[in-house]
TORKOL-4160 file (C-alpha; in steps of 0.2 Angstrom, whole numbers, padded with zeros to 4 digits, m for minus):
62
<pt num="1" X="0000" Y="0000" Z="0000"/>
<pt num="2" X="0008" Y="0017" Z="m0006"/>
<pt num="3" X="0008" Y="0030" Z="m0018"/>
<pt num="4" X="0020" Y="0033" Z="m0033"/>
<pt num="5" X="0022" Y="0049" Z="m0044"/>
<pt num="6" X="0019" Y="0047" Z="m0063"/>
<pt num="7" X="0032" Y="0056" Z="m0074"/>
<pt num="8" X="0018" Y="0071" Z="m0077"/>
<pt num="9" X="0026" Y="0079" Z="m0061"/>
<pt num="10" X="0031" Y="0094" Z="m0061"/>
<pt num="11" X="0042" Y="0097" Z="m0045"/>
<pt num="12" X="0031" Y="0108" Z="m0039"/>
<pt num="13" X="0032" Y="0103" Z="m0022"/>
<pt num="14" X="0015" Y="0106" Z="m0016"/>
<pt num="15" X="0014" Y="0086" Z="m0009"/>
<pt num="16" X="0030" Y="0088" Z="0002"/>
<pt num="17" X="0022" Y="0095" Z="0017"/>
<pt num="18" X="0007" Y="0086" Z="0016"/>
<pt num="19" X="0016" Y="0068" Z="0021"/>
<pt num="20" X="0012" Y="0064" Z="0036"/>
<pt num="21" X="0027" Y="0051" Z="0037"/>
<pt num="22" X="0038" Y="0062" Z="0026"/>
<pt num="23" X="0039" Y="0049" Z="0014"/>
<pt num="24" X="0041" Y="0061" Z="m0001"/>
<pt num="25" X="0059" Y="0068" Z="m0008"/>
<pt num="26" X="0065" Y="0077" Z="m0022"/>
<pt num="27" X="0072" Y="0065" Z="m0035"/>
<pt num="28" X="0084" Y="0068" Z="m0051"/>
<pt num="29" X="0072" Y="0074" Z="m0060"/>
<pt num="30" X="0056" Y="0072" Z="m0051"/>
<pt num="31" X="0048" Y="0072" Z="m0033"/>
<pt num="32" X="0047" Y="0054" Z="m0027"/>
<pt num="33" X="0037" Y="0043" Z="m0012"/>
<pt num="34" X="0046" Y="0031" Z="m0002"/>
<pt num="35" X="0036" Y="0014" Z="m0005"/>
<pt num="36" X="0041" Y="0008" Z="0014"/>
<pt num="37" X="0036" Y="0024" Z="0022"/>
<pt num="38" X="0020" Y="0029" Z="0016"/>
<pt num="39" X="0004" Y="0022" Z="0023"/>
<pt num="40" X="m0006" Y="0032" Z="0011"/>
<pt num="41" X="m0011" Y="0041" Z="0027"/>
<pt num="42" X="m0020" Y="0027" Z="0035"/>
<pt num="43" X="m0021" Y="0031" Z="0053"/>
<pt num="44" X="m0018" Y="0051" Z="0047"/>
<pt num="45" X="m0030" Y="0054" Z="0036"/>
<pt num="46" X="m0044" Y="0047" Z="0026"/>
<pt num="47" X="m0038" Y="0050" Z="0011"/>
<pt num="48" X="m0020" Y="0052" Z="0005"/>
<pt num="49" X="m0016" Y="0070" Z="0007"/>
<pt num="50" X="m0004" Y="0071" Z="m0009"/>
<pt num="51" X="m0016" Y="0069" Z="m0021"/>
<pt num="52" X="m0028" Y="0081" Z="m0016"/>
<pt num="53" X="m0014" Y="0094" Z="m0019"/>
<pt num="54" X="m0005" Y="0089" Z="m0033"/>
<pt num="55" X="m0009" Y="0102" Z="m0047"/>
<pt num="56" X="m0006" Y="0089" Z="m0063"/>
<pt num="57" X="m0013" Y="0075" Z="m0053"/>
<pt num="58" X="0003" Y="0063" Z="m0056"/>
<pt num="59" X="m0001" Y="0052" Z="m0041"/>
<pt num="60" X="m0007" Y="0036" Z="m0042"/>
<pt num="61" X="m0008" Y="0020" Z="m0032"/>
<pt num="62" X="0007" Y="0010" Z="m0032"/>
């Protein structure tokens, strides 16, 4: 159970602060999510925060 980011990211940043386990980073050329960290904010939230943020919608399930 986690969260990946699709090549349509545009390193906004916008999901950083919105991870409750801090499960996302800035990669080489796109943000990226942990896949051992998140929980897809399961016992934070009831929905994944990131998604509801991200402008281009380039999150998905893993």
């Amino acid at each position: 159970m986690s969260m990946k980011i699709t090549e349509e990211c545009i390193s906004c940043g916008a999901c950083v602060p919105e991870c409750p386990t801090e499960s996302i980073t800035e990669g080489d050329t796109i943000y990226v999510i942990n896949v051992d960290t998140c929980v897809e904010c399961e016992g934070h939230y009831d929905e994944p925060q990131c998604l509801s943020v991200c402008p281009v919608e380039s999150i998905v399930k893993a």
